[in-house]
C-alpha positions, -999 to 999 in steps of 0.1 A, spaced: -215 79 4 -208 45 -13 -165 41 -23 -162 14 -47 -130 -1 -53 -132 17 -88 -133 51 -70 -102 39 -47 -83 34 -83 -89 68 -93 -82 82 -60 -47 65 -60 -36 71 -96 -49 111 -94 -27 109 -59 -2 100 -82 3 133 -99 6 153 -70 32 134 -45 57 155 -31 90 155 -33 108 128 -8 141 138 4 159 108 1 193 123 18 174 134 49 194 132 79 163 126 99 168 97 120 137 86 142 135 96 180 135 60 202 95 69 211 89 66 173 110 33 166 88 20 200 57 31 183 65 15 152 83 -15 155 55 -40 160 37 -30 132 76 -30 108 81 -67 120 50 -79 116 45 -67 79 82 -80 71 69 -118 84 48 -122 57 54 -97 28 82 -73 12 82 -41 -6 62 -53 -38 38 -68 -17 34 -101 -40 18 -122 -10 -8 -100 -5 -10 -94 -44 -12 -135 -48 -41 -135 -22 -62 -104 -47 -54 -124 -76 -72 -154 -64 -101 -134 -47 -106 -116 -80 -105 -150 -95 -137 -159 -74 -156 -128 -79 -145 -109 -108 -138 -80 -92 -113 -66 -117 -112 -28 -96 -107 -43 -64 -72 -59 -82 -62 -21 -100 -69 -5 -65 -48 -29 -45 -17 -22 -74 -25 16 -70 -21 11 -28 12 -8 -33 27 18 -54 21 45 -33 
């Protein structure tokens, strides 16, 4: 099975139709095992990037630069939205 970075762009945007409803006024708040499970990985990813993710996008911008690899780009955007 060979997933291009083309095929990752349609996966995401056809994703895209079918998200479920988030319910934003959830009283849910996480248990103290599940903040210790995930607070490494939370402050690590808020060192070096924020919700738009323009680090990261600055870094595909240059590799697509290199090697012209336009879907690799339109699949990174497609991640980042979802």
């Amino acid at each position: 099975m060979n997933i291009t970075f083309s095929k990752w762009v349609q996966y995401y945007r056809r994703n895209n139709q079918n998200l479920k409803y988030i319910h934003w006024d959830d009283n849910y708040k996480l248990t103290t095992n599940e903040r210790e499970i995930i607070i490494k990985s939370i402050q690590q990813f808020q060192l070096g990037e924020n919700s738009e993710g323009k680090h990261l996008i600055k870094r595909a911008q240059e590799y697509v630069h290199q090697t012209q690899d336009q879907d690799y780009y339109e699949a990174l955007i497609e991640f980042i939205k979802e």
